[in-house]
DRENDREN-296372 format. One record per residue: x, y, z of N, C-alpha, C in turn. Coordinates in steps of 0.05 Angstrom, whole numbers, plus 5000, padded with zeros to 4 digits. Layout:
N
XYZXYZXYZ
...
//
This chain:
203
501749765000500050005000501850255000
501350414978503050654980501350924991
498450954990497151164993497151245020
496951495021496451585056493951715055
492151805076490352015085491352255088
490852415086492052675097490352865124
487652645128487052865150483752655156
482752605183480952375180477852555188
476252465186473252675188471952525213
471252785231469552635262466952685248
464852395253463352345251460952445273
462152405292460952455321463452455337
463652545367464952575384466552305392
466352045378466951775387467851675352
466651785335466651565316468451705289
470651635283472351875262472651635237
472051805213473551615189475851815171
476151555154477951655135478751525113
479451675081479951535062481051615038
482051385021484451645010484451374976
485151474954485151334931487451144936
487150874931489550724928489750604903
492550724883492950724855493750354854
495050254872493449914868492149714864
489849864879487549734881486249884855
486850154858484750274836482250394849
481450404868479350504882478850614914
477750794923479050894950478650654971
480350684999478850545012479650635040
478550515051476550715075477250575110
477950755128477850655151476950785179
475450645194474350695218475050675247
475150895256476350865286474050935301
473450915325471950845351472450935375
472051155397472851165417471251005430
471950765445470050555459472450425479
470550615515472250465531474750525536
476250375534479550465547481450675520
479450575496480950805483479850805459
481950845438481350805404481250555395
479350455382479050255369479250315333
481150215322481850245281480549975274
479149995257478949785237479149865206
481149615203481149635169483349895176
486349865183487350155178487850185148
487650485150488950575130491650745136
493050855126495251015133494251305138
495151405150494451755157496251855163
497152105151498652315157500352345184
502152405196503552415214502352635236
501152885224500053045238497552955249
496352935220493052845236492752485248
494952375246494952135276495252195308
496452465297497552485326495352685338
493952815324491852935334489052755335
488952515323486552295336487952155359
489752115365490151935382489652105404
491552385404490552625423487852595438
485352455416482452425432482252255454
483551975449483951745454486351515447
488151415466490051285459488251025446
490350965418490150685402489250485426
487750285425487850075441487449725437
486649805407486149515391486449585353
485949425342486249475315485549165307
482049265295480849055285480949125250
479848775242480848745209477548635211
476048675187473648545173474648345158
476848315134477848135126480548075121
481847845108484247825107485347935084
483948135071485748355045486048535058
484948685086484348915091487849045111
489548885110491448905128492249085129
492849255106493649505106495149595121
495549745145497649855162497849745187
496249505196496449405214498549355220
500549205214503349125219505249345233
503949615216506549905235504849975251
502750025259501450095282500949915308
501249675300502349385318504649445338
506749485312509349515331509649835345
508550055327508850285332507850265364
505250185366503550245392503350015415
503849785407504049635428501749525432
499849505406496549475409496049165403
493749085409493548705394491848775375
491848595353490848565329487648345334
485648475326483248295331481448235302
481947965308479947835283477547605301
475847575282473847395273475547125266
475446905283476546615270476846685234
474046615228475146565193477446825183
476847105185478747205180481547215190
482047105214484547015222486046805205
484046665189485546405177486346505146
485446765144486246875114488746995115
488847105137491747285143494347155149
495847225126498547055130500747185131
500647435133503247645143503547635165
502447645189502847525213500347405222
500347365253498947245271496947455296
495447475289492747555303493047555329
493347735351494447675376491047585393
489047625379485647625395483647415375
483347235378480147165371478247215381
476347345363473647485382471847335362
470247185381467546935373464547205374
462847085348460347215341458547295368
458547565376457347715392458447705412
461247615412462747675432463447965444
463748045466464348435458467048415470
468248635463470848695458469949055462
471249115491469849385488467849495474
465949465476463249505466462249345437
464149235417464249165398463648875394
462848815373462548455369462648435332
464048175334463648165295461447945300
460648005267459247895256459647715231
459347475219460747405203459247445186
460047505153458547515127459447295119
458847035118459546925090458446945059
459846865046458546925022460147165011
461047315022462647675005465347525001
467147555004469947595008471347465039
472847285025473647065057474747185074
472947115095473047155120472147405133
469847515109468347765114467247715145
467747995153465547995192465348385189
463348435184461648605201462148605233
462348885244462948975265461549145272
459749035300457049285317458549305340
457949595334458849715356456649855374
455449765401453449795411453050145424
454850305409453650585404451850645377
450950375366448750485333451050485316
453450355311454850415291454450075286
454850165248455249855237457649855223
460249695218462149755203462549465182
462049595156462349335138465549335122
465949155113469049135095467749165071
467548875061466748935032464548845023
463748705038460548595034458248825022
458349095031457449275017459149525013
457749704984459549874980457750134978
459550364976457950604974460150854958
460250754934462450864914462051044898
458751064897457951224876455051414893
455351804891453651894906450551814886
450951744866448251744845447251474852
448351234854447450994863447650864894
448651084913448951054940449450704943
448450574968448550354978448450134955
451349944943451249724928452249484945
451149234932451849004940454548934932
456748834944459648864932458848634909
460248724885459248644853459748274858
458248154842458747884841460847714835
462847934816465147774805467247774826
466347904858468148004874467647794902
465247624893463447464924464647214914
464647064944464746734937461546634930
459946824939457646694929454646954942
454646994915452547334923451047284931
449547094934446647034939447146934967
448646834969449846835007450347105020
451647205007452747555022450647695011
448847684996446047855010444547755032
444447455037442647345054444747385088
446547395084448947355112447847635113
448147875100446848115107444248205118
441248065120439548055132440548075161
442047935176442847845203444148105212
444048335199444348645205442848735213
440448655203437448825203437148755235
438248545248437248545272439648685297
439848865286441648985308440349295304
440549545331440149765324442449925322
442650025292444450225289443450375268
445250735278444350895260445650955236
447750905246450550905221451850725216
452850725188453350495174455850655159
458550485168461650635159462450255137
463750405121464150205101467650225092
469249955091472550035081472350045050
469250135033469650205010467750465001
467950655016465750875008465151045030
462651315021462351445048460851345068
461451415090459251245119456151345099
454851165115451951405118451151445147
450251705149450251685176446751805182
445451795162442151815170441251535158
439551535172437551255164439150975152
441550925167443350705152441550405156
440550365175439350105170437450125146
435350275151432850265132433750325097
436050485101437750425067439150205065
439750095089440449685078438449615072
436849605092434249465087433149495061
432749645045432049785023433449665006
436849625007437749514990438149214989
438249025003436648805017434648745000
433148824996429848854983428748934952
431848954947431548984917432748774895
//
């Protein structure tokens, strides 16, 4: 990964993102941090600027650094050693990751400072959704939000182990309450995010 952020956006007083084009991949991608509890919670890092890290952490010291899947590694590795933090996966996505070793397994609705994954099967191995019991929902790639004219998409078929699974593994969202919905491929939404899954769910 060569791209950086240059500066991350507070969502609310707890919940900050950020995202930046990666000429790699070819498309931006996106990461979520959390003040929950003893401190900052990252998922899915991305890289950020030297200034503006040091002014999020300023909110809240780093205290974990969760992955949705095993492509998403991104900067985990320097913020590992930089901070002294453990790395938290979902079993299946622990078994995708082969740059290192996962210092946490966290089992379905387990919480982890306020947090619990969720597993998608069906998107991209070892997809898990992450509720965070302040109303936040955080997906990897199971859904996308790339385009402001087509808002909320299903991540494309040629990209799922099996689409018709990772729309149906996505229903098991609908039963949690959250208001916002942060994605590692697009902008959050932060009005009405269930009822625009749901919506897209339903089409």
């Amino acid at each position: 990964m060569t791209a950086h952020a240059e500066e991350f956006h507070a969502l609310s007083d707890t919940l900050f993102c950020w995202n930046v084009y990666e000429p790699s991949l070819k498309c931006d991608i996106g990461c979520t941090a959390l003040k929950l509890g003893p401190g900052l919670v990252v998922i899915d890092p991305v890289p950020l600027a030297d200034a503006a890290w040091k002014d999020l952490i300023a909110i809240a010291p780093l205290c974990a650094i969760l992955l949705t899947n095993g492509n998403h590694v991104r900067a985990t590795e320097a913020l590992r050693q930089r901070h002294r933090v453990p790395v938290v996966t979902a079993p299946l996505t622990r078994r995708d990751i082969t740059e290192f070793k996962p210092d946490v397994v966290l089992l379905e609705k387990e919480l982890l400072y306020g947090i619990s994954p969720i597993s998608i099967p069906g998107a991209t191995p070892g997809e898990t959704a992450f509720y965070a019991n302040t109303g936040v929902m955080i997906i990897g790639d199971a859904v996308i939000n790339t385009s402001a004219e087509r808002g909320l998409e299903l991540l494309p078929d040629k990209y799922c182990a099996d689409a018709a699974q990772n729309r149906e593994s996505l229903r098991k969202l609908l039963t949690y309450d959250f208001q916002t919905l942060t994605l590692a491929h697009g902008t959050p939404v932060t009005t009405h995010a269930k009822e625009k899954l749901r919506a897209l769910l339903e089409t």
